[in-house]
C-alpha positions as a Markdown table, in Angstrom:
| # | Residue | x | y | z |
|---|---|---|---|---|
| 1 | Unk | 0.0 | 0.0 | 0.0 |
| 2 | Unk | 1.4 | 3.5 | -1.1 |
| 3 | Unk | 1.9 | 5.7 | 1.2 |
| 4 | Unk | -0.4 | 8.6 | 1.6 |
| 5 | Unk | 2.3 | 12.0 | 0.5 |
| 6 | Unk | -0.9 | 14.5 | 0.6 |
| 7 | Unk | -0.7 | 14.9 | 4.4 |
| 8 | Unk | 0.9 | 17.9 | 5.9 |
| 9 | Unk | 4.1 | 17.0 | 7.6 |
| 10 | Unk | 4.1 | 17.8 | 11.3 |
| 11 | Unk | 6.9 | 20.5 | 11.1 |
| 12 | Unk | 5.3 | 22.0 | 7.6 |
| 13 | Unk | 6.3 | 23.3 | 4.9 |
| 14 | Unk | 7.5 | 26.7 | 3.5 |
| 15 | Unk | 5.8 | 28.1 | 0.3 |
| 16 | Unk | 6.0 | 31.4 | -1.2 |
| 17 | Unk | 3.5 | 33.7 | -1.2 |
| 18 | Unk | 3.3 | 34.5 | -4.6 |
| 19 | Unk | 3.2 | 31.2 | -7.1 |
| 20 | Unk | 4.2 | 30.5 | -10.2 |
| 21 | Unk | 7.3 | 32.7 | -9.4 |
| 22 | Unk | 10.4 | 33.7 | -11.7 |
| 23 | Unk | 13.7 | 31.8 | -10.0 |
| 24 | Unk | 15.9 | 34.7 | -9.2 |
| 25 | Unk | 19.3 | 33.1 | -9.8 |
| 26 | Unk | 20.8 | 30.0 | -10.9 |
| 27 | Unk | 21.1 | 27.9 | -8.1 |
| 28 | Unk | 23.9 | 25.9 | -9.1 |
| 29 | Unk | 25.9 | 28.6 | -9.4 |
| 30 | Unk | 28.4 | 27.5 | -7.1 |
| 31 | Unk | 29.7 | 28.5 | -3.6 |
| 32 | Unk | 31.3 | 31.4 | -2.8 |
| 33 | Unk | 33.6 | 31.9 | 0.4 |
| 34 | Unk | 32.2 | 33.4 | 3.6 |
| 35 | Unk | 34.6 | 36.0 | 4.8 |
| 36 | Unk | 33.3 | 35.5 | 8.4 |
| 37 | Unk | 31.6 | 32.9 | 10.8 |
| 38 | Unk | 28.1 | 32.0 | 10.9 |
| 39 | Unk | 27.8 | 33.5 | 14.7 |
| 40 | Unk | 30.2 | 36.4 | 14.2 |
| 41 | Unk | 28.2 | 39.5 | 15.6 |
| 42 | Unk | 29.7 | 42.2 | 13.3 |
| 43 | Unk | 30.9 | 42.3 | 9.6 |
| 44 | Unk | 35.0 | 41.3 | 9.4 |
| 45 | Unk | 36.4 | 44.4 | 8.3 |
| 46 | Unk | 40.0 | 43.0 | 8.9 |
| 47 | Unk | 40.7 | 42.8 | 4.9 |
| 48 | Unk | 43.8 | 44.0 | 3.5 |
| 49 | Unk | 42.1 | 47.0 | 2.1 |
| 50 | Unk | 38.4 | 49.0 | 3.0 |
| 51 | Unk | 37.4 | 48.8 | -0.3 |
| 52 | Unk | 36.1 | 50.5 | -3.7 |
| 53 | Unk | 33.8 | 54.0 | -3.0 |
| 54 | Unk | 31.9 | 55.1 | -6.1 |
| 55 | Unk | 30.4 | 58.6 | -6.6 |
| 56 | Unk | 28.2 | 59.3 | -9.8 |
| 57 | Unk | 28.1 | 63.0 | -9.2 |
| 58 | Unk | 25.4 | 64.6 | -11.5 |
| 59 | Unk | 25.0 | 68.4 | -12.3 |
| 60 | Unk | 24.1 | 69.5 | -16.0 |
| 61 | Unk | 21.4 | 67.5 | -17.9 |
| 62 | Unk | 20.5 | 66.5 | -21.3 |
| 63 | Unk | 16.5 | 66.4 | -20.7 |
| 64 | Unk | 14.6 | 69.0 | -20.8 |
| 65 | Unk | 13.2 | 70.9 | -17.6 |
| 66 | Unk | 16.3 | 69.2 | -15.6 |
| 67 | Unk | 17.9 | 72.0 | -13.8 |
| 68 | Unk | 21.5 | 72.5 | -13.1 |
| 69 | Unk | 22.2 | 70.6 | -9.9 |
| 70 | Unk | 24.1 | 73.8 | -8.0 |
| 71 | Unk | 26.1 | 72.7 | -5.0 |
| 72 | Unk | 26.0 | 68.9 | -5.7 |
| 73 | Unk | 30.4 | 69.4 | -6.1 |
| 74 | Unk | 30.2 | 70.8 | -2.8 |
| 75 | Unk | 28.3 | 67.2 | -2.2 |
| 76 | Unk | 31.1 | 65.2 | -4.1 |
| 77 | Unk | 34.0 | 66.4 | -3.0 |
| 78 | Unk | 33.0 | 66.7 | 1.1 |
| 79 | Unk | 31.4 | 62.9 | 0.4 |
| 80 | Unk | 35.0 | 61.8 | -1.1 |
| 81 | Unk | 37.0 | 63.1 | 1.9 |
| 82 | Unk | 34.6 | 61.2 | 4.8 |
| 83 | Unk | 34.6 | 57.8 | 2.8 |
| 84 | Unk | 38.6 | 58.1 | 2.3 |
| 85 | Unk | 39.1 | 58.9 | 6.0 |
| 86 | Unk | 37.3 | 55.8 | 6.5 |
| 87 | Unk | 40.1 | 53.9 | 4.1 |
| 88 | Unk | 37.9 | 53.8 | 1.0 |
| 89 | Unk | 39.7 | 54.3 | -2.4 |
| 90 | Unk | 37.5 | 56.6 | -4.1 |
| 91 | Unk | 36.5 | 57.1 | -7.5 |
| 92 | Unk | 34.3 | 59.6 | -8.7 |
| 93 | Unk | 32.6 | 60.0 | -12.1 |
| 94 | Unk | 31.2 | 63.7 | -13.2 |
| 95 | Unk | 28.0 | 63.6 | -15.6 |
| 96 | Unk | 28.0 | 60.2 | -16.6 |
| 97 | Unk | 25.2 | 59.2 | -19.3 |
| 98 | Unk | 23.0 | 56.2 | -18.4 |
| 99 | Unk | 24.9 | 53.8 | -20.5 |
| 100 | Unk | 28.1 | 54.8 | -18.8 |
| 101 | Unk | 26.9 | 54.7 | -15.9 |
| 102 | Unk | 25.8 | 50.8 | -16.5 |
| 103 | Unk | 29.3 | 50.0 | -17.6 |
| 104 | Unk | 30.9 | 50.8 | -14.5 |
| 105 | Unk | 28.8 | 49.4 | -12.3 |
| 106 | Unk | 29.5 | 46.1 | -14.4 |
| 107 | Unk | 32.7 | 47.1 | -14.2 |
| 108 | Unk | 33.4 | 47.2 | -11.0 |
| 109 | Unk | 31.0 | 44.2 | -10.3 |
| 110 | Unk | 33.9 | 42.1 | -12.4 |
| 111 | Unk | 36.7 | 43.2 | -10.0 |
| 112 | Unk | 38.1 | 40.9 | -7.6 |
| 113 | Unk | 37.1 | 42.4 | -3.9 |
| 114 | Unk | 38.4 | 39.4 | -2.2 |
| 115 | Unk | 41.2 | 41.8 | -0.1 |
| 116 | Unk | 38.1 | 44.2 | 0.4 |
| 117 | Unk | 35.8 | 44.7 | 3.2 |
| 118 | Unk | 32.9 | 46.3 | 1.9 |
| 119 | Unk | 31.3 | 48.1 | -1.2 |
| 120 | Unk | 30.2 | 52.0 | -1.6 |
| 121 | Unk | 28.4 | 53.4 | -4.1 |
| 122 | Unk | 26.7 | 57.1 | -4.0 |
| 123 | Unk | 24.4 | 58.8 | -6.5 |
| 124 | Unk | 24.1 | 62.7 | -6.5 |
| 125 | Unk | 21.4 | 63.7 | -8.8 |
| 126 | Unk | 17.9 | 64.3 | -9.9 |
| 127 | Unk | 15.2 | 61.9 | -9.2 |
| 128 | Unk | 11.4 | 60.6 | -9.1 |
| 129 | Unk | 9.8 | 58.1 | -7.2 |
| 130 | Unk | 11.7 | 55.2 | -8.8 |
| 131 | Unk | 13.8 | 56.6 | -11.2 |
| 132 | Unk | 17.7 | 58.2 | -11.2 |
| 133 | Unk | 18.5 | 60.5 | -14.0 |
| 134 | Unk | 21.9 | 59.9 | -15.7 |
| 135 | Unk | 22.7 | 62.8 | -17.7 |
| 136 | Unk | 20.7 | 61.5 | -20.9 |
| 137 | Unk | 18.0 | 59.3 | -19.0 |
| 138 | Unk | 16.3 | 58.0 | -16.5 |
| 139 | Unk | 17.7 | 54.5 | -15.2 |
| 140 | Unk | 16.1 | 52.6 | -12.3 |
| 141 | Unk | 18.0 | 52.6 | -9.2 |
| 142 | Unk | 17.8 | 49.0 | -9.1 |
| 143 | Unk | 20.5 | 48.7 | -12.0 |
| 144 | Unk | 23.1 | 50.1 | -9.4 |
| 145 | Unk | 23.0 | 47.0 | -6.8 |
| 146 | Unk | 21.7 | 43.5 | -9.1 |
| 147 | Unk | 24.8 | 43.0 | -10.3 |
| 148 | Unk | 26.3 | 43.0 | -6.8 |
| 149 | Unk | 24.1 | 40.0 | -5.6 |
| 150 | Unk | 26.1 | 37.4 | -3.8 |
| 151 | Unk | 25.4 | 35.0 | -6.7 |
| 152 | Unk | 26.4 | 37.5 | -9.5 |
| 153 | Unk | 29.8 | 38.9 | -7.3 |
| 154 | Unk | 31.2 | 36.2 | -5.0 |
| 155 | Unk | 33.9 | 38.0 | -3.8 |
| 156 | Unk | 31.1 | 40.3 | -2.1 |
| 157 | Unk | 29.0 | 37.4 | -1.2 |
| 158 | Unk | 28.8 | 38.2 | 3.1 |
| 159 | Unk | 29.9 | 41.8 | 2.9 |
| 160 | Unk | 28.4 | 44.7 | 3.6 |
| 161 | Unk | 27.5 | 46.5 | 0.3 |
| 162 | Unk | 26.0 | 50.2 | 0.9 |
| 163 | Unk | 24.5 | 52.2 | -1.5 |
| 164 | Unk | 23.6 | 56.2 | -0.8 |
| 165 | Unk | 21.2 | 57.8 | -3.1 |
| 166 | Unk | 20.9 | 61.8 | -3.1 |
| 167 | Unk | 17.6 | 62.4 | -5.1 |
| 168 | Unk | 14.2 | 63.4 | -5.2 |
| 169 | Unk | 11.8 | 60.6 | -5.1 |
| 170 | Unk | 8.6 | 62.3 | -5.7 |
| 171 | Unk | 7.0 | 66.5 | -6.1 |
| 172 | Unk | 5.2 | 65.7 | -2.3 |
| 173 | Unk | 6.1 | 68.3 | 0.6 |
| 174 | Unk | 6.5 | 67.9 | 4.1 |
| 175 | Unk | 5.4 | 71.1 | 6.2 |
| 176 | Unk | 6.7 | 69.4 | 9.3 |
| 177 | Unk | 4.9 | 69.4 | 12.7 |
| 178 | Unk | 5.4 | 71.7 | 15.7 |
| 179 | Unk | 6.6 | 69.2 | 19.0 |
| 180 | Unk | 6.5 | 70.9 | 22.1 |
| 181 | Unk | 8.5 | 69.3 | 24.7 |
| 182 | Unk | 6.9 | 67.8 | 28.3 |
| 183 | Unk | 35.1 | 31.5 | 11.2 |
| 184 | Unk | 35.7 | 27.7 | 10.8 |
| 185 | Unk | 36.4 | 27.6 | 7.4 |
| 186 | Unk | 35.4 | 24.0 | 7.3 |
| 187 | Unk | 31.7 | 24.7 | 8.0 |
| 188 | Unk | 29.1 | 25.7 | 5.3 |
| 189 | Unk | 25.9 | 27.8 | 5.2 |
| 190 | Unk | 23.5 | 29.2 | 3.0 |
| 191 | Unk | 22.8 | 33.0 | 2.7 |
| 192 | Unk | 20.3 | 35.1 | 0.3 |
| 193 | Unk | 21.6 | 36.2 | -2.6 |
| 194 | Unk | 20.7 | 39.7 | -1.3 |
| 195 | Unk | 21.3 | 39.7 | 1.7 |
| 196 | Unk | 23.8 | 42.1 | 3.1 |
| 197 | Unk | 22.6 | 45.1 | 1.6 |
| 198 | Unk | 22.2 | 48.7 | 2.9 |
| 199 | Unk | 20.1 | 51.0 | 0.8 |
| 200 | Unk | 20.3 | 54.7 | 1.6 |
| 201 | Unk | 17.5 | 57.6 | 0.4 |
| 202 | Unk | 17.6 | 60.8 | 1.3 |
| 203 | Unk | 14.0 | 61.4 | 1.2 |
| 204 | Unk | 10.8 | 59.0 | 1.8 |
| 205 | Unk | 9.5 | 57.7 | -1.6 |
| 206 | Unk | 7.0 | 60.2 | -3.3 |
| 207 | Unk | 8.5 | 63.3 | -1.8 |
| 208 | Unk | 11.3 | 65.7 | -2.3 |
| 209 | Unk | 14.7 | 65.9 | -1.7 |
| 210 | Unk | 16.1 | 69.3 | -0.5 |
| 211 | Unk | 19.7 | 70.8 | -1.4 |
| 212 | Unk | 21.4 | 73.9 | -1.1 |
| 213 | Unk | 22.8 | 76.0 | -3.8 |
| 214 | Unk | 25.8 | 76.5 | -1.7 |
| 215 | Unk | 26.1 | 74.1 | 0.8 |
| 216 | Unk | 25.1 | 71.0 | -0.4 |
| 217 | Unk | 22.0 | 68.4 | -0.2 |
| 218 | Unk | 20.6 | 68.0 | 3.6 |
| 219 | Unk | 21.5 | 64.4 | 3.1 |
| 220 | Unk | 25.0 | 64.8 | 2.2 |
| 221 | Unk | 25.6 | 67.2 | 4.6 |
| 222 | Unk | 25.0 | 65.8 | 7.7 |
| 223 | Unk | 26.1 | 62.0 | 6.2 |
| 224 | Unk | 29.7 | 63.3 | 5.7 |
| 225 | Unk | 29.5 | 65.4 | 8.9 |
| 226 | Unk | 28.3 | 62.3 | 10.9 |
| 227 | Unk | 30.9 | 60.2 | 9.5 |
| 228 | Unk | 33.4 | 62.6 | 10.3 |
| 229 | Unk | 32.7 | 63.1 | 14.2 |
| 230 | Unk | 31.8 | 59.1 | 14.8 |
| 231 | Unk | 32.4 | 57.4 | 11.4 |
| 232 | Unk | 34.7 | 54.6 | 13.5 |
| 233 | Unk | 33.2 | 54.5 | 17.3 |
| 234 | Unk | 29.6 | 53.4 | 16.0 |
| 235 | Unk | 27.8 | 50.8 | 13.6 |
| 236 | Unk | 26.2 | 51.9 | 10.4 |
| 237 | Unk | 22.6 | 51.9 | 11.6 |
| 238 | Unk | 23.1 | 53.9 | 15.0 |
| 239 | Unk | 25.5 | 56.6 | 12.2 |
| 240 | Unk | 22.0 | 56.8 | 10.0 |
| 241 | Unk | 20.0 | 57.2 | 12.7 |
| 242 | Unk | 22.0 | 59.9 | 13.7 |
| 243 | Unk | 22.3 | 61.2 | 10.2 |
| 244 | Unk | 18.2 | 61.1 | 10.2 |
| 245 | Unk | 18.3 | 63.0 | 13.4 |
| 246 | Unk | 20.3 | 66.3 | 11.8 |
| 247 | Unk | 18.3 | 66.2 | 8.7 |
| 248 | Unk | 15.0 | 65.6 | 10.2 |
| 249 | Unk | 15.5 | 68.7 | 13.8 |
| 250 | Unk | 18.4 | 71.0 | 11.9 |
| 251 | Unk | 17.1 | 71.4 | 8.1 |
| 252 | Unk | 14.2 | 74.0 | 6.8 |
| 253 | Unk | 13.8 | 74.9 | 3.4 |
| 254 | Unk | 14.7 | 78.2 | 2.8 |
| 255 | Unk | 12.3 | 80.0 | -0.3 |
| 256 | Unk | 11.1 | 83.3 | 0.9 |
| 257 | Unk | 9.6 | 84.1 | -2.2 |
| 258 | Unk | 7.7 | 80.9 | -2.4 |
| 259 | Unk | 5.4 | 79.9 | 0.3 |
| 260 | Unk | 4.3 | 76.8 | -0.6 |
| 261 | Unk | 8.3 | 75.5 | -1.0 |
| 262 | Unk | 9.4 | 77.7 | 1.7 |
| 263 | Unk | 9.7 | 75.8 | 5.4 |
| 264 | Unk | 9.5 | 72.7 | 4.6 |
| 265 | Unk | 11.3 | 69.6 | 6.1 |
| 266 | Unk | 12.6 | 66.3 | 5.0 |
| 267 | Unk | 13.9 | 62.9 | 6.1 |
| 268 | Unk | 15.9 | 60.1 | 4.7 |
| 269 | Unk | 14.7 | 56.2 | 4.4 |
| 270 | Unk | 17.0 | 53.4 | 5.1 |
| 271 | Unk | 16.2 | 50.1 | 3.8 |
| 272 | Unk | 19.1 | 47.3 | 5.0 |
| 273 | Unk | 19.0 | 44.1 | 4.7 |
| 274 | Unk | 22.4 | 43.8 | 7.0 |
| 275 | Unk | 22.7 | 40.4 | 8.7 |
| 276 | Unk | 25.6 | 41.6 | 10.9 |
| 277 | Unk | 26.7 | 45.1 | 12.3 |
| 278 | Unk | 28.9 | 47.2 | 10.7 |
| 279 | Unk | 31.6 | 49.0 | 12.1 |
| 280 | Unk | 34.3 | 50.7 | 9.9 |
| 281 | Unk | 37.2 | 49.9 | 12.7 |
| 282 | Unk | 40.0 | 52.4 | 12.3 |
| 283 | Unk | 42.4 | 50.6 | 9.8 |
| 284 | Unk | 45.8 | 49.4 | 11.1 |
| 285 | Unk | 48.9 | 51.9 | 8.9 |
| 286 | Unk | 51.6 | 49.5 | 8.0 |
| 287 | Unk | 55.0 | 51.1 | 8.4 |
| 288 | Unk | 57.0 | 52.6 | 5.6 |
| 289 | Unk | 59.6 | 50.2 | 4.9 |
């Protein structure tokens, strides 16, 4: 007598929510090393080297009703001097079209990062709710982070990979509201292929992103200033939180001669999918030989 398979089995089983569904990956893709153990707490930011930092800074346009983005250098170059205090090497790219744009970030997703802690890559320019604008067009920001999937770049697969984008996403406004105050290498394990991941807005989807002609963006501002004061005594998460705190209580839009854009606030959204915290530890200097 067959035995019956149409039972549930005591401990169940887990199905998607959502069937048929596309398979994301090839699963026999291989394995790729884990750079630190199961149980480790925090990200091992002990490689040789930080890692790559890339900067797709964006001021003049090729589409119509684009404005030039004035101050976003002031962005670039303050956002380049935190990230290589922190040991990043830097790279920056000025005005890149969308296809150009594409090929580094394929690019760079073919390097070898195995010596590397972690990933950075930062996006100053316009936006909408789901779209970047390269100089010619519009790309989706998901183009900037696929290619970095744990399946797609193994020798990111476990580390952190953070992503900062400066950009509108939306025409919404927020007035504000007044508050008045009362390893064993020889074990294996399993990890999504995008997991690891720490996505960055400056602004809640649907709304705008505020930035000063001669300053800088809100965002970038208090990002670089945050990494600056405690860039190496705190994780990433407790820096963004304090990098929502400054935009969110120390930022008003200033446009006298418009009252509908004038006083209004703004705060960033973080999505992570981080399995450990991340710390960027001071980096040891080896001594000149």
């Amino acid at each position: 007598m067959e035995a019956d398979n149409s039972k549930p089995k005591a401990n169940g089983e887990d199905e998607p929510d959502v069937y048929p569904f596309p398979v994301p990956h090839d699963p026999k893709k291989g394995e790729a090393r884990s750079p630190v153990a199961k149980e480790s707490l925090f990200y091992n930011m002990n490689h040789k080297e930080r890692g790559l930092a890339i900067i797709f800074n964006h001021e003049h346009f090729e589409i119509d009703n684009l404005k030039q983005r004035s101050g976003t250098n002031v962005d670039a170059i303050n956002l380049q001097n935190s990230l290589e205090r922190l040991g990043f090497k830097v790279t920056m790219y000025k005005d890149f079209k969308s296809q150009q744009v594409e090929n580094v970030i394929t690019e760079v997703s073919k390097e070898d990062h195995s010596e590397y802690d972690c990933l950075v890559v930062a996006v100053l320019s316009h936006g909408e709710h789901g779209i970047i604008y390269a100089r010619d067009h519009a790309y989706k920001p998901d183009s900037l982070w696929t290619k970095f999937s744990a399946d797609n770049c193994k020798t990111l697969a476990g580390k952190p990979k953070l992503f900062f984008i400066q950009a509108c996403q939306g025409d919404k406004l927020d007035g504000g509201i007044t508050l008045r105050t009362q390893t064993d290498s020889s074990s294996t394990y399993k990890i999504p292929v995008h997991a690891d991941f720490l996505i960055a807005y400056s602004t809640i989807p649907g709304f705008y992103s505020w930035r000063n002609t001669a300053r800088g963006s809100w965002f970038v501002q208090s990002l670089c200033s945050v990494l600056d004061e405690i860039g190496t005594d705190y994780d990433i998460l407790t820096i963004l939180t304090m990098v929502n705190q400054r935009v969110a209580f120390d930022f008003e839009s200033y446009v006298p001669g418009d009252r509908k854009m004038h006083a209004q606030k703004q705060i960033p959204c973080i999505t992570f999918m981080l399995t450990r915290l991340l710390k960027f530890d001071k980096k040891e200097i080896e001594p000149m030989t």
